[in-house]
C-alpha positions as CSV (number, residue, x, y, z in Angstrom):
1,X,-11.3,-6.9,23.9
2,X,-7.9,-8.1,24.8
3,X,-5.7,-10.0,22.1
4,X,-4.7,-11.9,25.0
5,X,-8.6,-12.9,24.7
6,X,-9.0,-13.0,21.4
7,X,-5.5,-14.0,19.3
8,X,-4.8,-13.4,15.3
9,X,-6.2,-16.7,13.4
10,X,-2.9,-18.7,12.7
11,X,-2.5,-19.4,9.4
12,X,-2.8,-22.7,7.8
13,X,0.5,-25.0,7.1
14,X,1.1,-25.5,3.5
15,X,1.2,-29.7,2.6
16,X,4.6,-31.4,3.1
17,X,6.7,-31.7,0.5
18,X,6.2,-35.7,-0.9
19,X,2.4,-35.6,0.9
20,X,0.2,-34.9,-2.5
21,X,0.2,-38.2,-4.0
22,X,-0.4,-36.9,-7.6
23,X,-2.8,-38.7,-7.7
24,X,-5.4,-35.8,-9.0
25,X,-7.5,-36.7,-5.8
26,X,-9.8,-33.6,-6.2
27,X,-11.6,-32.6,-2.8
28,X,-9.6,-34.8,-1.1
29,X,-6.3,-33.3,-2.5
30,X,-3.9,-32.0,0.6
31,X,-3.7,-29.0,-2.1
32,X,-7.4,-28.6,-2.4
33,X,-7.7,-28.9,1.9
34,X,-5.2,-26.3,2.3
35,X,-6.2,-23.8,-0.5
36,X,-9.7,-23.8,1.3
37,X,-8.1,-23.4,4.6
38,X,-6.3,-20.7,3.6
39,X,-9.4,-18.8,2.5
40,X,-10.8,-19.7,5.7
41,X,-8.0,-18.0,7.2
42,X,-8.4,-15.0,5.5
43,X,-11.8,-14.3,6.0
44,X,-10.9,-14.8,9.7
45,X,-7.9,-12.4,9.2
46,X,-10.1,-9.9,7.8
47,X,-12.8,-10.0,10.9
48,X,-9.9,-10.5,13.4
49,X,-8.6,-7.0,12.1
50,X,-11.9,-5.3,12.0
51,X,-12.1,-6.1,16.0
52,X,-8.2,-5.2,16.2
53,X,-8.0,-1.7,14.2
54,X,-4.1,-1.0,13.8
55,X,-2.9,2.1,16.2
């Protein structure tokens, strides 16, 4: 499989600086959203590389 066909996951963008309200939102915190997304991202990562072995 190509990685034309099959790109890296891009990893998620961290919350704007001023966007978390402070308002200790919990689930709905742009913090919380992102954390997850990040995890998300690295799970992908990790199966991306398994079907990309380096060199």
């Amino acid at each position: 499989m190509s990685d034309k066909a099959d790109p890296a996951p891009v990893p998620p963008e961290p919350p704007y600086e001023g966007e978390c309200c402070e308002g200790g939102c919990g689930e709905a915190c742009v913090w919380e959203k992102y954390y997850l997304a990040r995890a998300e991202h690295e799970q992908a990562m990790a199966e991306w590389l398994t079907r990309h072995p380096a060199g």
